[in-house]
C-alpha positions as CSV (number, residue, x, y, z in Angstrom):
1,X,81.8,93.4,103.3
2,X,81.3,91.4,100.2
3,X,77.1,92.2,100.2
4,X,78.3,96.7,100.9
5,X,76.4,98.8,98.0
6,X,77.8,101.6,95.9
7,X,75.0,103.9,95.0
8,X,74.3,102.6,91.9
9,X,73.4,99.3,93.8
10,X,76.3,97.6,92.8
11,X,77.5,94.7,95.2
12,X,81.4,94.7,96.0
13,X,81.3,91.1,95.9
14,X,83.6,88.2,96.4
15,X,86.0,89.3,93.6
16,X,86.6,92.4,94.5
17,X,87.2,91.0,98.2
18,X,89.7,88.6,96.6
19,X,91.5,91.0,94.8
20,X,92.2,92.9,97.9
21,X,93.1,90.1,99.4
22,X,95.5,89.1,96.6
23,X,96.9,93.3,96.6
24,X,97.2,93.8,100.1
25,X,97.0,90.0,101.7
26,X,100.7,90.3,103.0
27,X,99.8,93.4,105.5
28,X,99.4,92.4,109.1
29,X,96.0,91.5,110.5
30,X,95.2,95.0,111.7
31,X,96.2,96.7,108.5
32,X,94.4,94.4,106.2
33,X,91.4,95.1,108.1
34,X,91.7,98.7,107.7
35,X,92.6,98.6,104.1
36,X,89.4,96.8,103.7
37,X,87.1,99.2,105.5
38,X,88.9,101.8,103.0
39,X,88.1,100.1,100.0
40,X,84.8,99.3,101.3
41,X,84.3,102.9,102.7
42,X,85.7,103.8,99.3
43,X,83.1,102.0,96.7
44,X,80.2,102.9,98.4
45,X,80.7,106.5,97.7
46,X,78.8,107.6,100.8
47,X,75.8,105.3,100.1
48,X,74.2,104.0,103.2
49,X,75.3,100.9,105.2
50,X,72.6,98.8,105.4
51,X,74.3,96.2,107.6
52,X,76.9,95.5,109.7
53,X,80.1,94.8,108.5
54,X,81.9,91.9,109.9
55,X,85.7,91.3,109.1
56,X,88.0,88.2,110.5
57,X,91.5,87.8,109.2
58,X,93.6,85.0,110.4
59,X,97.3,84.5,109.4
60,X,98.3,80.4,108.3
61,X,101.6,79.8,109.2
């Protein structure tokens, strides 16, 4: 997720993963994940996927 491309090369990167995290952290496990292919889905602007793209989410209580 964190290493996914827009097409001007751009990384999303960690903080952009931690912001989502911070917005949207509170949504269950299956929602978070598919908020985070969105966003994803949604900077790469149709640029190819190079890679896999592996999520985990694990709810601390």
């Amino acid at each position: 997720t964190v290493e996914a491309h827009s097409p001007s090369r751009e990384m999303f990167g960690f903080e952009r993963l931690g912001a989502l995290l911070r917005e949207k952290g509170s949504l269950p496990p299956a929602e978070l994940i598919e908020a985070a292919i969105a966003e994803v889905d949604a900077f790469r602007q149709g640029a190819a996927q190079h890679d896999d793209m592996t999520l985990l989410v694990l709810r601390v209580e």
